[in-house]
FIFI-598179 format. One record per residue (C-alpha): residue number from 1; x, y, z. Coordinates in nm, 2 decimals, decimal comma. Layout:
! residues N
<pt><pos>NUM</pos><east>X</east><north>Y</north><up>Z</up></pt>
...
//
This chain:
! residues 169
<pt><pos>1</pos><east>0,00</east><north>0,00</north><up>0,00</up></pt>
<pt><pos>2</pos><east>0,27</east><north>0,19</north><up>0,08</up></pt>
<pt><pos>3</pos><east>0,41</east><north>0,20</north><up>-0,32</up></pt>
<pt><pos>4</pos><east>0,09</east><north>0,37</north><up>-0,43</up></pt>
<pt><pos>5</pos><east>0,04</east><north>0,60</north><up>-0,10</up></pt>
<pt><pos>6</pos><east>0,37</east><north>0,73</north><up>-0,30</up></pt>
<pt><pos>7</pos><east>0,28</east><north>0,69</north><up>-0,64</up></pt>
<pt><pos>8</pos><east>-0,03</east><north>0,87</north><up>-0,63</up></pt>
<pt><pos>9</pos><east>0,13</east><north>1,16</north><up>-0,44</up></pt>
<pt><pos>10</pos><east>0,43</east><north>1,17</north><up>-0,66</up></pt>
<pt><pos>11</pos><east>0,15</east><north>1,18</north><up>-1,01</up></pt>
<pt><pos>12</pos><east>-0,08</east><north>1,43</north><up>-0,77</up></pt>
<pt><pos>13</pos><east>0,22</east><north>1,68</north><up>-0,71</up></pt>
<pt><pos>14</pos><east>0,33</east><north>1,67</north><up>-1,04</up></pt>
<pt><pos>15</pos><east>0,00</east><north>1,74</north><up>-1,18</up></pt>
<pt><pos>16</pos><east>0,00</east><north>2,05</north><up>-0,93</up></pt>
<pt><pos>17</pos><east>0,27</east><north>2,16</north><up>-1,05</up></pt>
<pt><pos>18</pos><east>0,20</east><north>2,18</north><up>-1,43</up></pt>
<pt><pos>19</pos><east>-0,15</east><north>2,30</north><up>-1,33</up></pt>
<pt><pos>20</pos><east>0,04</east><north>2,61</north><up>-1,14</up></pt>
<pt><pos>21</pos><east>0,31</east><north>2,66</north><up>-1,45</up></pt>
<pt><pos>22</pos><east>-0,01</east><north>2,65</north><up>-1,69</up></pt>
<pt><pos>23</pos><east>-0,21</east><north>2,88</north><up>-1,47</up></pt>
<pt><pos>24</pos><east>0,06</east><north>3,16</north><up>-1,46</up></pt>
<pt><pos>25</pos><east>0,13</east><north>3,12</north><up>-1,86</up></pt>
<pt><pos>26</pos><east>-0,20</east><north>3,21</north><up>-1,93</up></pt>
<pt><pos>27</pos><east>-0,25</east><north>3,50</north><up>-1,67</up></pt>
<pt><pos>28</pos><east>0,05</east><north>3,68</north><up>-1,81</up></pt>
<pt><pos>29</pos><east>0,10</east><north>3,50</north><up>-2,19</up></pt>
<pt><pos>30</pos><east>0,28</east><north>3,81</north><up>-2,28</up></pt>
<pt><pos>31</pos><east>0,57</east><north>3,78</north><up>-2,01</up></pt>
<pt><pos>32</pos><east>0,55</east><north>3,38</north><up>-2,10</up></pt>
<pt><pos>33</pos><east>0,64</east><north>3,48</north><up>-2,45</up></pt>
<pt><pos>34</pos><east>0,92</east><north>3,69</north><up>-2,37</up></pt>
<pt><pos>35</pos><east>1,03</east><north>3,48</north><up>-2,12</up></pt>
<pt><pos>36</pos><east>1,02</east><north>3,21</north><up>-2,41</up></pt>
<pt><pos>37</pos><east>1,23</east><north>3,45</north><up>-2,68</up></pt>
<pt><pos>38</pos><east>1,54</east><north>3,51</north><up>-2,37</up></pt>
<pt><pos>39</pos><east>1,59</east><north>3,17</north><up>-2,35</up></pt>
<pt><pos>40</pos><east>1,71</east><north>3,22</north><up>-2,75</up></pt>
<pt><pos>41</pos><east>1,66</east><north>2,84</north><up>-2,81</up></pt>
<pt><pos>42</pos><east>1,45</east><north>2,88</north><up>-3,11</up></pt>
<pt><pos>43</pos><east>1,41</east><north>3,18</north><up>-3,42</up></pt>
<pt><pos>44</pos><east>1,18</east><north>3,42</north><up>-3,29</up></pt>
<pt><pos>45</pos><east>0,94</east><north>3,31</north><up>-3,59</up></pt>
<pt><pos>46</pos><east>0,87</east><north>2,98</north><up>-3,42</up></pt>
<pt><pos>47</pos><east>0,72</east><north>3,16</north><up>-3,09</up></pt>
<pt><pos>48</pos><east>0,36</east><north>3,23</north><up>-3,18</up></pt>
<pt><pos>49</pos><east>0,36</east><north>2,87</north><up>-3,23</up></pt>
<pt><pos>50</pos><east>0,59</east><north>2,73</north><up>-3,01</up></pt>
<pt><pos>51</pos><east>0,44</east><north>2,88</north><up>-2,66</up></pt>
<pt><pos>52</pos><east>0,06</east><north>2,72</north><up>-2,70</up></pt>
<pt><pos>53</pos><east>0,21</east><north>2,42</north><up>-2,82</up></pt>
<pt><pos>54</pos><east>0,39</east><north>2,42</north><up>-2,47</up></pt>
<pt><pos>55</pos><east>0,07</east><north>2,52</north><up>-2,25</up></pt>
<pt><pos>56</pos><east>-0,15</east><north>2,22</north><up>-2,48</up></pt>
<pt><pos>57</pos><east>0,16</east><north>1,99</north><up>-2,39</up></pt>
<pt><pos>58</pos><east>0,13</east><north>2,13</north><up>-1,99</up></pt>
<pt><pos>59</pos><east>-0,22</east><north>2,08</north><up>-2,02</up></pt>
<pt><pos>60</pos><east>-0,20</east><north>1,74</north><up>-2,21</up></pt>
<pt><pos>61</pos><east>0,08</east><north>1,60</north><up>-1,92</up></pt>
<pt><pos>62</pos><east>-0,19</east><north>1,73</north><up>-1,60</up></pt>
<pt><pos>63</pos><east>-0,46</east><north>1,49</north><up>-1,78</up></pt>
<pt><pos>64</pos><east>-0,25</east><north>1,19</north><up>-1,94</up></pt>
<pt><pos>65</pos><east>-0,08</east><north>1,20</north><up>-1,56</up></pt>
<pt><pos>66</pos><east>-0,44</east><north>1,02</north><up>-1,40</up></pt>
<pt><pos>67</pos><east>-0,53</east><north>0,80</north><up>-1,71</up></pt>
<pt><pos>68</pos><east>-0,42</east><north>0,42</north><up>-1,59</up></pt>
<pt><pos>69</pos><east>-0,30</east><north>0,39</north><up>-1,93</up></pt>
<pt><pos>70</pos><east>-0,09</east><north>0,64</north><up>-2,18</up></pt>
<pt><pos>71</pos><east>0,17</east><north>0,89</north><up>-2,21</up></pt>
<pt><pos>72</pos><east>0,08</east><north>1,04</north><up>-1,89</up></pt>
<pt><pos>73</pos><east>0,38</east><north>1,07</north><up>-1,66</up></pt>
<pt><pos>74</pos><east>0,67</east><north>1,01</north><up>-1,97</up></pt>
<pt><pos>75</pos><east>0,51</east><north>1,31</north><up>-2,11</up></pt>
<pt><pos>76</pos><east>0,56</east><north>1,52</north><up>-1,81</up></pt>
<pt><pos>77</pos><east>0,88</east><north>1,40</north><up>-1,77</up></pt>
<pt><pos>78</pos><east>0,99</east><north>1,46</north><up>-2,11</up></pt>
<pt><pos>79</pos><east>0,90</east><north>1,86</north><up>-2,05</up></pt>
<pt><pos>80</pos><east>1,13</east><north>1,84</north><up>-1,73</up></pt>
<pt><pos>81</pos><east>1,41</east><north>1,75</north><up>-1,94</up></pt>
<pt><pos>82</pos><east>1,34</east><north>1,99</north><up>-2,20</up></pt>
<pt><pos>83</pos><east>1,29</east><north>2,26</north><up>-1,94</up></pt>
<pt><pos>84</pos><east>1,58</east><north>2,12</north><up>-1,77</up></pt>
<pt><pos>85</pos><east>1,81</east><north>2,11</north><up>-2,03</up></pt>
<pt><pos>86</pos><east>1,71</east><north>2,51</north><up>-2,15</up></pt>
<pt><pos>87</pos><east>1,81</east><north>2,65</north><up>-1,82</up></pt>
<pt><pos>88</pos><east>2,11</east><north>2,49</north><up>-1,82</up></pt>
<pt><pos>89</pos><east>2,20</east><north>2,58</north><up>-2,17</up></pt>
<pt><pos>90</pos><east>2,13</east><north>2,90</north><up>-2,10</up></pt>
<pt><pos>91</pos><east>2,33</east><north>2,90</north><up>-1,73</up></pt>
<pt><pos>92</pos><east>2,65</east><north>2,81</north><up>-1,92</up></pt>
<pt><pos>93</pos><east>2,59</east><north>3,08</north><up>-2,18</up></pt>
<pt><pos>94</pos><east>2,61</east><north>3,36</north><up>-1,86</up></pt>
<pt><pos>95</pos><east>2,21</east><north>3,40</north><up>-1,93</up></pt>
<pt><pos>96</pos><east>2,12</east><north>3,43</north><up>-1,63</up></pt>
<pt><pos>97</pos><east>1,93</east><north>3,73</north><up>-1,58</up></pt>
<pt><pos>98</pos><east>1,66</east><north>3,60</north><up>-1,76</up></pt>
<pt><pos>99</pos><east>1,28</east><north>3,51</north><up>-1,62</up></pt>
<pt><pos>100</pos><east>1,22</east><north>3,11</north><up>-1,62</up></pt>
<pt><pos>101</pos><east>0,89</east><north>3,22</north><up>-1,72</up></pt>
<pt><pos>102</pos><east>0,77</east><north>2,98</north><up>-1,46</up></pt>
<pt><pos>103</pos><east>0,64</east><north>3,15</north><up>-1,15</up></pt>
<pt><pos>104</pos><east>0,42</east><north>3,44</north><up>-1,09</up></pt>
<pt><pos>105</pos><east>0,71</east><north>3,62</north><up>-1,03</up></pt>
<pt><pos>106</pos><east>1,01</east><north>3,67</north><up>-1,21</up></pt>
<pt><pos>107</pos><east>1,23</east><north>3,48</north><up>-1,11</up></pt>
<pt><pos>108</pos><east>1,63</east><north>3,48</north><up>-1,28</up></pt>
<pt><pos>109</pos><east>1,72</east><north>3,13</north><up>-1,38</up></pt>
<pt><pos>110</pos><east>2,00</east><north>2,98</north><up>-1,16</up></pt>
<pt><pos>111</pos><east>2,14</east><north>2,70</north><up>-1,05</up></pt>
<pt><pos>112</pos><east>1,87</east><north>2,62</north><up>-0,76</up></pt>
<pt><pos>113</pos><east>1,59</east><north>2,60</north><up>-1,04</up></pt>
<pt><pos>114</pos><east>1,83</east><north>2,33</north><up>-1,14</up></pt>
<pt><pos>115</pos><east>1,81</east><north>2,14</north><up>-0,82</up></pt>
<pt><pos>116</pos><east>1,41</east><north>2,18</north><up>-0,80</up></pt>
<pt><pos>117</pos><east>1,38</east><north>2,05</north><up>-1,18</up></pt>
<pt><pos>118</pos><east>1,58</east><north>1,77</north><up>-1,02</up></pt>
<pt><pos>119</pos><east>1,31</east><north>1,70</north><up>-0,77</up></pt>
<pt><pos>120</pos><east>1,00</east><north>1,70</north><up>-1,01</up></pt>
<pt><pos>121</pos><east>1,25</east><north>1,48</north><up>-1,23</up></pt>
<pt><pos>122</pos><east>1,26</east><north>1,23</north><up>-0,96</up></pt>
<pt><pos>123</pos><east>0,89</east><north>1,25</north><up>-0,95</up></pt>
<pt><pos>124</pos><east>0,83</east><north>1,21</north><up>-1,31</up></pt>
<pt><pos>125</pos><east>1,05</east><north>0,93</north><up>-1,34</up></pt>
<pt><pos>126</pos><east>0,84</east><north>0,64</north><up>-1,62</up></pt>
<pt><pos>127</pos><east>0,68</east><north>0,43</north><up>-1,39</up></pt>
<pt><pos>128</pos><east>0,41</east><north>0,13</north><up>-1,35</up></pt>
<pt><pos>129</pos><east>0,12</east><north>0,25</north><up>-1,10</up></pt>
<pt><pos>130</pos><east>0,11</east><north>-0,04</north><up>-0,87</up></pt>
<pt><pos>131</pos><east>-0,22</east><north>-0,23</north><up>-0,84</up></pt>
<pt><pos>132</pos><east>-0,45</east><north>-0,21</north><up>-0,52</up></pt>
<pt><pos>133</pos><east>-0,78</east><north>-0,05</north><up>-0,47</up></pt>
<pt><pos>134</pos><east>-0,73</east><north>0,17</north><up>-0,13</up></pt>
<pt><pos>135</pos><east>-0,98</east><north>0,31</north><up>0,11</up></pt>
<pt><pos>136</pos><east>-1,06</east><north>0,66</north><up>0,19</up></pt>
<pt><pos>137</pos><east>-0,83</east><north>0,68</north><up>0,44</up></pt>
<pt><pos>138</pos><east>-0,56</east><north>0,61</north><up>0,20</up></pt>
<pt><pos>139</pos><east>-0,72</east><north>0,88</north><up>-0,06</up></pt>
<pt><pos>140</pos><east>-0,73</east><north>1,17</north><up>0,21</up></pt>
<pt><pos>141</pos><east>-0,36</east><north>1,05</north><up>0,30</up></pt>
<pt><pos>142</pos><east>-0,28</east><north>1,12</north><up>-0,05</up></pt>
<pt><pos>143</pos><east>-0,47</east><north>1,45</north><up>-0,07</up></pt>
<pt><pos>144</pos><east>-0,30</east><north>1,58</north><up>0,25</up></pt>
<pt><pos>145</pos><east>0,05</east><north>1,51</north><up>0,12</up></pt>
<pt><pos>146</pos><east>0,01</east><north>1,67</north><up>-0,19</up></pt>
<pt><pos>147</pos><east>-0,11</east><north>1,96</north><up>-0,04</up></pt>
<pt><pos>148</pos><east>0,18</east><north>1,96</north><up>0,22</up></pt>
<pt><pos>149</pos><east>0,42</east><north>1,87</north><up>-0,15</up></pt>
<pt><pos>150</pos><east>0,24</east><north>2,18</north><up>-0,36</up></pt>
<pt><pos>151</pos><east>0,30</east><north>2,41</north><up>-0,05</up></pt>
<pt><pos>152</pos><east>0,62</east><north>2,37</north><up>0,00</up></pt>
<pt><pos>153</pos><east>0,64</east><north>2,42</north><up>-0,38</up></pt>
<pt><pos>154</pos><east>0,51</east><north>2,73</north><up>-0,34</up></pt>
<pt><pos>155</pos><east>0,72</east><north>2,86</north><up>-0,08</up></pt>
<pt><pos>156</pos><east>1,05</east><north>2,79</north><up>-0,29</up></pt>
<pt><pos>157</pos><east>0,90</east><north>2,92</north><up>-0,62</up></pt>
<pt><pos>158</pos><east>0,83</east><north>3,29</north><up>-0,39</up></pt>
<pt><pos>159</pos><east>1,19</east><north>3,20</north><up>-0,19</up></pt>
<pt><pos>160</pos><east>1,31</east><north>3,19</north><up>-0,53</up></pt>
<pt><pos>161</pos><east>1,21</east><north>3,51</north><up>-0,64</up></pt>
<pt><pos>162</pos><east>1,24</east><north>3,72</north><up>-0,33</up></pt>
<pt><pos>163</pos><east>1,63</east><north>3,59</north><up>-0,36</up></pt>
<pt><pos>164</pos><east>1,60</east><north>3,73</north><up>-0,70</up></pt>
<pt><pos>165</pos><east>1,48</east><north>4,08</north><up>-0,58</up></pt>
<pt><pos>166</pos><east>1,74</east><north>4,09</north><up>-0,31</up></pt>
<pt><pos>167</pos><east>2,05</east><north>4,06</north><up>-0,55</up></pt>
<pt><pos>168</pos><east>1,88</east><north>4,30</north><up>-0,78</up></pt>
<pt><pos>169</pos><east>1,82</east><north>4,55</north><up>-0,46</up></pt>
//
């Protein structure tokens, strides 16, 4: 029981997560954009077709993430890598003074957006659900952790970008 007490609170999390990205892309799609064009991974003809195509993939990975069957959590993880990989890319180029374009607030890429990609990695690792119907009490176990899991999310995403305000202070 224990196996999917933890797999259901790593898919849970993880669809948090994209659901928080996606909800902050489309409140500010302008600042997604330009957050998209400082990364200068792709021509700046490719954007107004490029940064839907990443919200329908966000969106696609929150819903593939509870079928029993699908893409669901190899999807997610394949945007973690991508993401992963373009901060990186853009840490070695000196770029850091631009917004990951994943927060509310900006927030300057750096090496701890690194680590917490890492985490959600982990998270998003392909796996097989493990079988076992469970009981309410393991469902409102499951709901309280990912609430604890997408709180503390929260609190490093605003750590993040209060850190960033203080070095630019």
């Amino acid at each position: 029981m224990l196996s999917w007490i933890l797999y259901m609170t790593a898919m849970g999390t993880l669809a948090l997560v994209f659901a928080i990205s996606v909800s902050h892309k489309l409140r500010d799609y302008a600042r997604f954009r330009a957050s998209l064009s400082a990364y200068r991974l792709v021509p700046e003809a490719l954007l107004p077709l490029l940064a839907p195509t990443v919200i329908l993939l966000e969106l696609a990975a929150i819903t593939a993430i509870f079928l029993p069957v699908g893409p669901g959590v190899t999807l997610a993880f394949a945007l973690l890598v991508v993401y992963t990989l373009a901060l990186a890319v853009n840490l070695l180029r000196g770029n850091t003074m631009i917004d990951c374009g994943c927060g509310d607030a900006p927030t300057p890429i750096s090496g701890w957006l690194l680590l917490r990609n890492g985490a959600l990695l982990m998270l998003a690792l392909p796996h097989e659900p493990p079988s076992g119907p469970p009981d309410l009490l393991h469902w409102l176990l499951v709901a309280g952790l990912i609430l604890v899991l997408g709180v503390f999310y929260l609190i490093v995403e605003q750590l993040l970008a209060n850190h960033a305000r203080l070095v630019e202070g």
